[in-house]
C-alpha positions as CSV (number, residue, x, y, z in Angstrom):
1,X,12.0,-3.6,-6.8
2,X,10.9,-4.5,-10.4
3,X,8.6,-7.5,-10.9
4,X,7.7,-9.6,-13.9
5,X,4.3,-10.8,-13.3
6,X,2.2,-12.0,-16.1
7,X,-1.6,-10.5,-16.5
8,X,-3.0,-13.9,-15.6
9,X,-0.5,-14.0,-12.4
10,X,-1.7,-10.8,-11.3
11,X,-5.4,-12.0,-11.6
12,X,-4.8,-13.7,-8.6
13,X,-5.3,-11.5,-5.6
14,X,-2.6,-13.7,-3.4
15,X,-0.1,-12.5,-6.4
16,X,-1.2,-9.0,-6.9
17,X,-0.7,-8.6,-3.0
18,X,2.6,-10.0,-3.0
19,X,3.5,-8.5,-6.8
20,X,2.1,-4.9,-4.3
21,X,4.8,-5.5,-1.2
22,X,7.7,-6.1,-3.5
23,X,7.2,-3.4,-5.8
24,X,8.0,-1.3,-2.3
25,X,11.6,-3.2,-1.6
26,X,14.6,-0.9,-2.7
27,X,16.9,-3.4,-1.4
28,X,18.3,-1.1,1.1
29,X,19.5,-3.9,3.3
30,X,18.4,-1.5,6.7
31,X,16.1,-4.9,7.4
32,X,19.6,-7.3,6.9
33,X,21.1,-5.4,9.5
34,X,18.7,-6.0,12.5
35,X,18.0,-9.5,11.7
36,X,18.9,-12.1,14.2
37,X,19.1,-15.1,11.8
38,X,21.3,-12.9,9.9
39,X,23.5,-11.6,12.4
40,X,23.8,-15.2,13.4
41,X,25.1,-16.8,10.3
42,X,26.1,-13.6,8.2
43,X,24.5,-15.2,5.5
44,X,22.5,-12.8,2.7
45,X,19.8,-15.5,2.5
46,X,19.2,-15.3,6.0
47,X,18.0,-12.0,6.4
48,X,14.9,-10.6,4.7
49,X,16.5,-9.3,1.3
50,X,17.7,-12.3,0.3
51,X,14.4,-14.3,1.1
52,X,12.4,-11.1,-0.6
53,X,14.8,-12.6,-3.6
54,X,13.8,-15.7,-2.7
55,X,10.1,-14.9,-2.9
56,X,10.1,-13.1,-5.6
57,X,11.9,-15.9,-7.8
58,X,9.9,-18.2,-6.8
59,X,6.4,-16.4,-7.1
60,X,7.1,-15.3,-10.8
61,X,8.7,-18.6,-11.8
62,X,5.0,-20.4,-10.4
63,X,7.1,-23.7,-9.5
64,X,7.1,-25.2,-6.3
65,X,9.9,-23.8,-3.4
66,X,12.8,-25.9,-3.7
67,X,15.4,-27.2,-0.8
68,X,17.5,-23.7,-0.7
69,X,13.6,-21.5,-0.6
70,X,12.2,-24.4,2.1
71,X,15.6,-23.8,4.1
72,X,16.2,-20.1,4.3
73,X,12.0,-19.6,5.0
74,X,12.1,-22.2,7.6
75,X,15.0,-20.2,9.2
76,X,13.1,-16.8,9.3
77,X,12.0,-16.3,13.0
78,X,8.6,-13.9,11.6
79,X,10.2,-11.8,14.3
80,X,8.9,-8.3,12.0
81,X,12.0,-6.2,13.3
82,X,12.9,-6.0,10.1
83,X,9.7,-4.3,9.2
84,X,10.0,-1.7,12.5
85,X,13.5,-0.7,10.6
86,X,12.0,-0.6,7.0
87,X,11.7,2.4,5.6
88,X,10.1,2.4,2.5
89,X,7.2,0.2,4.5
90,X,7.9,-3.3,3.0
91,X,4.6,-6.1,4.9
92,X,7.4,-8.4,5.0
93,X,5.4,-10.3,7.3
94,X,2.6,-10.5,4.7
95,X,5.0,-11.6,2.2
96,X,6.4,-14.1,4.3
97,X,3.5,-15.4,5.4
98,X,2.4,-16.5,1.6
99,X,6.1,-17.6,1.5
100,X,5.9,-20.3,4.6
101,X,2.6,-21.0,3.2
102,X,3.8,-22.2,-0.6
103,X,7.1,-24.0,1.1
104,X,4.5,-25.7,3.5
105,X,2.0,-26.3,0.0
106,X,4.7,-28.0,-2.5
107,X,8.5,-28.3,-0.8
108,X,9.6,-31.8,-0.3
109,X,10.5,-32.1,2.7
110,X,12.1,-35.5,4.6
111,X,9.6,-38.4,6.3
112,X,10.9,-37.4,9.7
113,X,10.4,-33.8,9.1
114,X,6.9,-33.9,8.0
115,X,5.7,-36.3,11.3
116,X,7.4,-33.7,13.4
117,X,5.9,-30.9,12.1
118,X,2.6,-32.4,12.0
119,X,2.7,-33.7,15.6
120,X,3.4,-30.2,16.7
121,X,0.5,-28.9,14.9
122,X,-2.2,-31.5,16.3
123,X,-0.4,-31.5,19.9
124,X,0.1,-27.8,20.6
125,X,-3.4,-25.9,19.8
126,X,-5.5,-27.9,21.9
127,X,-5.5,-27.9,26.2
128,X,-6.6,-31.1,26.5
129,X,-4.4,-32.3,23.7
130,X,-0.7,-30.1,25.1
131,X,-1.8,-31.2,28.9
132,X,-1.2,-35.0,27.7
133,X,1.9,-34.0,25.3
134,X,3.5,-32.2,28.9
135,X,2.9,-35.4,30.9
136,X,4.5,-37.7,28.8
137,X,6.8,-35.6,28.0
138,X,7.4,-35.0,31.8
139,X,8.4,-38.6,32.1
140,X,10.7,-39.0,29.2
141,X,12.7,-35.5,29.9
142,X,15.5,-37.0,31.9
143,X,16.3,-39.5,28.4
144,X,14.9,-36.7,26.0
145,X,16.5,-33.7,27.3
146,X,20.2,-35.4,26.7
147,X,19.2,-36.1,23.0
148,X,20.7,-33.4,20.3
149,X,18.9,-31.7,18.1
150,X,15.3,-31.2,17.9
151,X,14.2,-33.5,20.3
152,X,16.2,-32.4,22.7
153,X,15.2,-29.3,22.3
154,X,11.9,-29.7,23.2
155,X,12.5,-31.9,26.0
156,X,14.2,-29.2,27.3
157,X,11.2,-26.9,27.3
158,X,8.9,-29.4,29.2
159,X,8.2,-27.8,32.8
160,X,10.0,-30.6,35.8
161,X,6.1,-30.3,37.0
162,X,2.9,-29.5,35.9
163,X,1.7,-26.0,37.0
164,X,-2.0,-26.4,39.5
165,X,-5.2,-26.0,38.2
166,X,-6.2,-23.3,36.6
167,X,-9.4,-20.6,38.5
168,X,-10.3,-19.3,35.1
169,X,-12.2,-21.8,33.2
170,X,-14.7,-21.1,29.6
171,X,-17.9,-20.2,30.4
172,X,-16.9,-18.5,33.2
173,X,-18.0,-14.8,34.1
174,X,-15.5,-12.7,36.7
175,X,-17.9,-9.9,37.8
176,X,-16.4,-6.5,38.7
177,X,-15.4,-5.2,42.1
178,X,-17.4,-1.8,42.7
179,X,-18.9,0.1,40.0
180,X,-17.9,-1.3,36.3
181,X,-16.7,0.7,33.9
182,X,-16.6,-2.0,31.0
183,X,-16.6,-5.3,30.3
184,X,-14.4,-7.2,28.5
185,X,-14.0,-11.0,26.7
186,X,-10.4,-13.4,27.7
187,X,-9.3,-15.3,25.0
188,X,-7.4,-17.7,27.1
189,X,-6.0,-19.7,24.3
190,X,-4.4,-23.6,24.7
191,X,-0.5,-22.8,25.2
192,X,-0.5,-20.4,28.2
193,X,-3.0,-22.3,30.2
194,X,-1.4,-25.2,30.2
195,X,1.9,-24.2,31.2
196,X,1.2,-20.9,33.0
197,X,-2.5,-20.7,34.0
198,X,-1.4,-18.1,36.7
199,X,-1.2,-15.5,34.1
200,X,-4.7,-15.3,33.0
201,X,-6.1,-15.6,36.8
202,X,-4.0,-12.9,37.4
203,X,-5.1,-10.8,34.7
204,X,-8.8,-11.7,35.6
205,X,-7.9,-10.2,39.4
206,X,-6.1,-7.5,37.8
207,X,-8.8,-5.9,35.5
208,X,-11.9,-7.1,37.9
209,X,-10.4,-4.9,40.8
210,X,-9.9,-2.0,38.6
211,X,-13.4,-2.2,37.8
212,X,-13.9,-4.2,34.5
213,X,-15.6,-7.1,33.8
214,X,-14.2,-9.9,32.3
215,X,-16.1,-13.0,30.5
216,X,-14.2,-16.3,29.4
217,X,-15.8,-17.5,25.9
218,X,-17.1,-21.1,25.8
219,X,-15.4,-23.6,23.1
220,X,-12.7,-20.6,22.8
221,X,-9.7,-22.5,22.0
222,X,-6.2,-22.0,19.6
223,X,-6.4,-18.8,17.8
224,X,-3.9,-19.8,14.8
225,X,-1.3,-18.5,15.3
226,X,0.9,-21.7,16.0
227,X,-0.5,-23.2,12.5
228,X,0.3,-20.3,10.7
229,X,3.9,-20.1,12.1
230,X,4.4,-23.0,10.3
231,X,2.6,-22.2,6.9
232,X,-0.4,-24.0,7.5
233,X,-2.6,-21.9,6.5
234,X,-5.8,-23.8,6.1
235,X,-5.5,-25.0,9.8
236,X,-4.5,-21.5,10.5
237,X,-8.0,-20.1,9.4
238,X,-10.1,-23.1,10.0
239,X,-8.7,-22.8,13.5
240,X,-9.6,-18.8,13.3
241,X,-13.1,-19.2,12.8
242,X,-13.8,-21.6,15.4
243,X,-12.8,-18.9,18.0
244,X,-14.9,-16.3,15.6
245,X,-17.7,-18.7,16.0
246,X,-17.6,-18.9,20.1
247,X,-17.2,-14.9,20.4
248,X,-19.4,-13.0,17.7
249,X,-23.0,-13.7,19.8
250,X,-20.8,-11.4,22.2
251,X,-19.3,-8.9,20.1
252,X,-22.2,-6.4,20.5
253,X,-21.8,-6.2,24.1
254,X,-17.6,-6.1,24.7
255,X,-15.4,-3.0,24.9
256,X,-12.6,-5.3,24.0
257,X,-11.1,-8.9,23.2
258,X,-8.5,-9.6,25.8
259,X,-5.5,-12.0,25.0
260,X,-2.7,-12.2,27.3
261,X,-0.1,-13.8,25.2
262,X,1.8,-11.5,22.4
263,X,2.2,-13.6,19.7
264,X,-1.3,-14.9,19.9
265,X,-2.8,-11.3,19.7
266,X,-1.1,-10.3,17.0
267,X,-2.6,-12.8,14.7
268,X,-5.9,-12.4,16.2
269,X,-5.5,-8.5,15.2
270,X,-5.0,-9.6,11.6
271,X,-8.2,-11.9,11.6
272,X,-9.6,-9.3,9.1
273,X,-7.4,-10.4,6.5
274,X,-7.2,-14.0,7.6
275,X,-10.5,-14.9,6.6
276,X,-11.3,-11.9,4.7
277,X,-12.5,-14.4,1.9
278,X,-14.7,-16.4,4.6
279,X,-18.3,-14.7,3.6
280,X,-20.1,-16.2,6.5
281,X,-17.4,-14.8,8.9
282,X,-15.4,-11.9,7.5
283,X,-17.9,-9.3,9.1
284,X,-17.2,-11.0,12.7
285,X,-13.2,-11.4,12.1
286,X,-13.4,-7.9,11.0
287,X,-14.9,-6.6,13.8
288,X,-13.1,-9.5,16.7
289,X,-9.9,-7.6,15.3
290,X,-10.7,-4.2,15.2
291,X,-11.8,-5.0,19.5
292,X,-8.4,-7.2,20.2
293,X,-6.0,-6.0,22.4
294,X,-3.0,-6.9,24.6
295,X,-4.4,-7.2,28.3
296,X,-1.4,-4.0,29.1
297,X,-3.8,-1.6,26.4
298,X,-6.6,-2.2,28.6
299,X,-4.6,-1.6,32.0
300,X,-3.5,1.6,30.0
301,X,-6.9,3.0,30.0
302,X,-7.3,2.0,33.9
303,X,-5.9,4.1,37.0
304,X,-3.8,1.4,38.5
305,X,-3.9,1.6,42.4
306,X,-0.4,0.0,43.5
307,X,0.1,-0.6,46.6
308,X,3.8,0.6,47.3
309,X,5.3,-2.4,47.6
310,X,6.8,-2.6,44.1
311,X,8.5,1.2,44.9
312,X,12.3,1.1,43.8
313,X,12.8,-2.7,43.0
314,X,14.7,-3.3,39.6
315,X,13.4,-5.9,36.8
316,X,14.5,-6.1,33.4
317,X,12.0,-5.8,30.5
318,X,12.2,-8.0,27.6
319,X,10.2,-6.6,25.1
320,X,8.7,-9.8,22.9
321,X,8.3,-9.3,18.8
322,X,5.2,-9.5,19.1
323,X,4.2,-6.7,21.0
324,X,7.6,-4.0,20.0
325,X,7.0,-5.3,15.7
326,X,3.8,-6.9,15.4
327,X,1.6,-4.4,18.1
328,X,3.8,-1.6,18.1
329,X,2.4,-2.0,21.8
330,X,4.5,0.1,24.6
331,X,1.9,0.0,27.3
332,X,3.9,-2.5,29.9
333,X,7.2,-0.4,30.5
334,X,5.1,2.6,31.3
335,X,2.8,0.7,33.3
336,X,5.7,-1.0,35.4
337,X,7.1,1.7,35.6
338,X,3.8,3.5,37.0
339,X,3.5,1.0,39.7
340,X,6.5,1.3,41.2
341,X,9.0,-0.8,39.3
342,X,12.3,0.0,38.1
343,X,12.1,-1.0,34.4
344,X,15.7,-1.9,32.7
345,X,15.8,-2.9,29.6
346,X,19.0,-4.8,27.9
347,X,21.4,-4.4,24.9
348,X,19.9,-5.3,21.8
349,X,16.5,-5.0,23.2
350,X,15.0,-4.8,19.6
351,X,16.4,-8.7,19.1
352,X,14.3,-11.7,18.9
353,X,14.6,-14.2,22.1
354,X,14.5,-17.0,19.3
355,X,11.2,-18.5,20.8
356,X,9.1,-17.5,17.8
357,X,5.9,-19.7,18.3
358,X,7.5,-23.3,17.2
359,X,10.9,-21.6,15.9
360,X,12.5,-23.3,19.6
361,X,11.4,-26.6,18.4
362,X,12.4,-26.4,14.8
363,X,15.4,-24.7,14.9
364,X,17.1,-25.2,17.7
365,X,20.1,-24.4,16.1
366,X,19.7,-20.9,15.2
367,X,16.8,-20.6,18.4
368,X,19.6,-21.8,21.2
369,X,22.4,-19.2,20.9
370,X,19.3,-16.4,20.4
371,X,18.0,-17.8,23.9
372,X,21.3,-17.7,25.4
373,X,22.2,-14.0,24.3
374,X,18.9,-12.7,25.3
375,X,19.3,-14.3,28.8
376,X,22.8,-13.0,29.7
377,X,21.6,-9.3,28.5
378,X,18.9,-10.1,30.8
379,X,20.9,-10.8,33.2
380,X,23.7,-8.1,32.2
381,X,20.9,-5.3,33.6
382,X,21.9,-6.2,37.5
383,X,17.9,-7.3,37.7
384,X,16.9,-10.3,40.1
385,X,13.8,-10.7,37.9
386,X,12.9,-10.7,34.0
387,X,9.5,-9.6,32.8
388,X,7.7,-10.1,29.7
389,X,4.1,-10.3,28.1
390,X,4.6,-13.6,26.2
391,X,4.3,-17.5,27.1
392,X,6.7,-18.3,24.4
393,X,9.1,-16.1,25.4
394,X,9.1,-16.9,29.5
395,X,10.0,-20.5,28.3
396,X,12.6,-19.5,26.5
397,X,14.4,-16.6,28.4
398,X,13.7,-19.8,31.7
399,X,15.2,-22.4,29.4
400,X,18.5,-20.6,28.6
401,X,18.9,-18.4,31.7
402,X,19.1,-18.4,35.6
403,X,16.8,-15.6,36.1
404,X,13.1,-16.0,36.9
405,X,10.7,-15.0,34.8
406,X,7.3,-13.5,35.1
407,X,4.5,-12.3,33.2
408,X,3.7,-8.5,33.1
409,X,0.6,-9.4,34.3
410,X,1.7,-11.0,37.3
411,X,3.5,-8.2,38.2
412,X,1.1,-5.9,37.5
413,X,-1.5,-7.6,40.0
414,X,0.9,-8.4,42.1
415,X,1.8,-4.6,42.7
416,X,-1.4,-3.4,43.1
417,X,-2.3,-6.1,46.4
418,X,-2.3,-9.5,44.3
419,X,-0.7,-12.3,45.7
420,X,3.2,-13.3,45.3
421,X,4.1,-15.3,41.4
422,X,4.4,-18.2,42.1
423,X,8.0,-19.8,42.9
424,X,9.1,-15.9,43.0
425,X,10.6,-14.0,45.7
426,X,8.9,-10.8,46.5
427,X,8.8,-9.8,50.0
């Protein structure tokens, strides 16, 4: 694609970056043809060429993004299939994330919008902060969940009760059983917990029975990646280098950085070039995302002991964006498959669920029918069980379908002599 950056544009590093992915488009349209938002509406702007268009008018130009640029980038689900099908290897997810950031930076958007958006952002990356946002929202689901739109929406993604206490607290350190062979950090986050704190017990049973052990960061909280859905960059980084701060004194010592939910690893990967321009911390992101990895790269490395009782029974993988575009990470089919399981995946496995971090919230519109496709190809496989390796993608395939669904993780430990999932029937 030809650009028509000025000398004193390309000064700037932000421009020559994005002046760098454009030059690689060849407008192709491979990317338009595996995008869910696109194959939704069937509209140009809806898929990643036209918003590339978008970008790139409204990058050279210098103005602020106006109402059709705020719409169509609001719409993108960051899912990154676009970029697994690419071949001339556009960083559309780069690009779009300087996109969602200048729409966030100068688009007018309406009163309601903005209070929306900014409630999710103060409400969702803390514990303390989403624990109190799930009660109350607990007790006005049965008025909420009947509302249309967006708040109905998200009523509809509130829990009917709140999950027990967690066992895996900060500070804590889960010593391995028998002779260790490494020793690892849980970045346990301030979705997951809250909603699911199963999962990282789980995953701290899991890995301290094969040997590893695992220590739980004080102060350790959001790592980002909910603010930068949303183009908030500054909060996105800000946010970044608290967790930076709470794990480099233990850098030295870790063979990894574990982090249990998908979409949240796959920022913390990139923390190299989130806060490359941070001087005091750029060294430590650097080297926190060069040691992050999905808890099922670690169990990759480990000789899994299952128990038998997994032998022959059918569950149907759904394979979140996150880890399939954003990881390339293939680790938990093989390794449910190595335990016993029989792994199906469904149609269109390569498709977004329409979770997306806040995209459920924001865009129910476009998020609802993407919910309700994945769940009946779920379902389509003949599996009594779904599984999956991301929080926001549980609640969605749970919110839209009739199947239950577990994280890998759960699975995983639950195979190898950990106890029953919760509500699930395994027997």
């Amino acid at each position: 694609m030809r650009t028509s950056f000025t000398l004193q544009q390309l000064a700037d590093p932000a421009i020559a970056e994005i002046d760098s992915i454009l030059r690689k488009c060849v407008h192709c349209g491979f990317c338009t043809a595996t995008c869910p938002t696109y194959r939704e509406t069937g509209d140009e702007l809806d898929g990643p060429r036209g918003r590339i268009y978008l970008m790139k008018e409204m990058f050279e130009a210098d103005l602020p993004a106006d109402d059709v640029a705020r719409d169509h980038l609001d719409r993108c689900l960051g899912c990154l299939n676009c970029m697994t099908t690419c071949p001339s290897g556009v960083d559309y997810g780069r690009l779009v994330e300087h996109g969602k950031a200048h729409v966030e930076r100068t688009a007018p958007r309406a009163v309601v919008d903005r209070i929306l958006r900014s409630l999710i952002a103060l409400a969702l990356p803390g514990r303390r902060r989403f624990r109190l946002a799930m009660a109350l929202g607990r007790l006005a689901a049965p008025v909420v969940r009947r509302l249309p739109g967006r708040l109905g929406a998200m009523g509809r993604l509130v829990p009917a009760r709140a999950p027990g206490p967690t066992a895996v607290a900060p500070g804590q350190v889960h010593p391995a059983l028998g002779p260790r062979k490494g020793r690892v950090a849980l970045v346990i986050g301030c979705i997951q917990p809250v909603l699911r704190p199963s999962v990282d017990a789980a995953a701290v049973r899991l890995l301290t029975r094969h040997g590893i052990e695992v220590l739980v960061p004080p102060d350790a909280g959001c790592c980002g990646a909910l603010p930068l859905h949303m183009g908030k960059v500054d909060t996105a980084r800000a946010t970044a280098a608290r967790l930076v701060d709470a794990l480099a004194p233990r850098l030295g010592e870790l063979d990894a950085v574990i982090v249990t939910v998908s979409g949240c690893g796959t920022t913390v990967k990139d923390y190299g070039h989130l806060l490359k321009d941070d001087p005091a911390r750029a060294a430590a992101a650097a080297r926190l995302a060069s040691l992050a990895r999905d808890v099922s790269e670690v169990l990759d490395g480990l000789d899994l002991r299952p128990d038998g009782r997994a032998t022959g029974r059918a569950i149907a993988y759904h394979d979140a964006c996150s880890l399939r575009h954003g990881q390339r990470v293939t680790a938990p089919k093989r390794l449910l498959a190595q335990v016993g399981f029989e792994v199906r995946e469904p149609r269109d496995a390569h498709l977004c669920c329409g979770s997306a971090g806040t995209y459920n919230m924001l865009q129910p519109a476009l998020s609802a029918p993407l919910g309700r496709d994945k769940a009946a190809a779920l379902a389509a496989t003949g599996a009594g069980l779904v599984a999956a390796g991301n929080i926001g993608c549980l609640t969605q395939i749970a919110a839209h379908g009739t199947l239950p669904a577990v994280h890998t993780v759960e699975l995983l430990d639950w195979a190898t002599g950990g106890p029953t999932p919760e509500g699930i029937a395994l027997h």
